[in-house]
C-alpha positions in Angstrom: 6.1 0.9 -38.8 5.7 -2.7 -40.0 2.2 -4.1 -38.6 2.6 -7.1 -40.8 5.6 -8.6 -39.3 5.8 -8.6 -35.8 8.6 -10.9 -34.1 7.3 -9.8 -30.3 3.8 -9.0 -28.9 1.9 -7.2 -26.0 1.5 -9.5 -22.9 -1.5 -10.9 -23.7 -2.2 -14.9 -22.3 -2.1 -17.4 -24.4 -0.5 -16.4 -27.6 1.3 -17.7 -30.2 4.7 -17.7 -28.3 4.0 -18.6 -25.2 1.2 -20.6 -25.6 -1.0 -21.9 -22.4 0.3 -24.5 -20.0 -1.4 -27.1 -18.0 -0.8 -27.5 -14.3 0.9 -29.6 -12.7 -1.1 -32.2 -10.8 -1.1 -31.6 -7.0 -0.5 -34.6 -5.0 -3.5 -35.8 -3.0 -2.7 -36.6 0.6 -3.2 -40.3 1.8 -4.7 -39.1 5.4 -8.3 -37.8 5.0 -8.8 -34.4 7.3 -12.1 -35.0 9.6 -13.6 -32.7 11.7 -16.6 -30.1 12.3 -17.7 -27.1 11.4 -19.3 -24.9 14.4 -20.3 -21.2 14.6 -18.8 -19.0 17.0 -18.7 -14.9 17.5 -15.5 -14.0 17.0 -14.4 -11.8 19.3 -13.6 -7.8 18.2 -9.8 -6.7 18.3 -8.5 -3.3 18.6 -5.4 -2.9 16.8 -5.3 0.7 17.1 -4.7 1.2 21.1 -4.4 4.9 21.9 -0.5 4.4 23.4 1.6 6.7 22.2 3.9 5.2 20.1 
């Protein structure tokens, strides 16, 4: 085996062949959300009724 020349790699991010990108920019809505925050017990669910299936 060559180690010297290497033409492919192990998938590590960045590196030298597929170097990082940036991100596109996300859009920023023109409405502004408004509203409250309030605390509340949410109520348990049983998901795992005992009908037969």
């Amino acid at each position: 085996m060559n180690f010297m020349h290497r033409d492919e790699e192990v998938d590590y991010f960045p590196s030298r062949y597929d170097p990082a990108r940036h991100a596109e920019r996300f859009p920023i809505p023109p409405a502004i959300c408004s509203g409250r925050r309030e605390k509340c017990i949410i109520e348990k669910e049983n998901n795992f009724k005992s009908d037969p299936g």
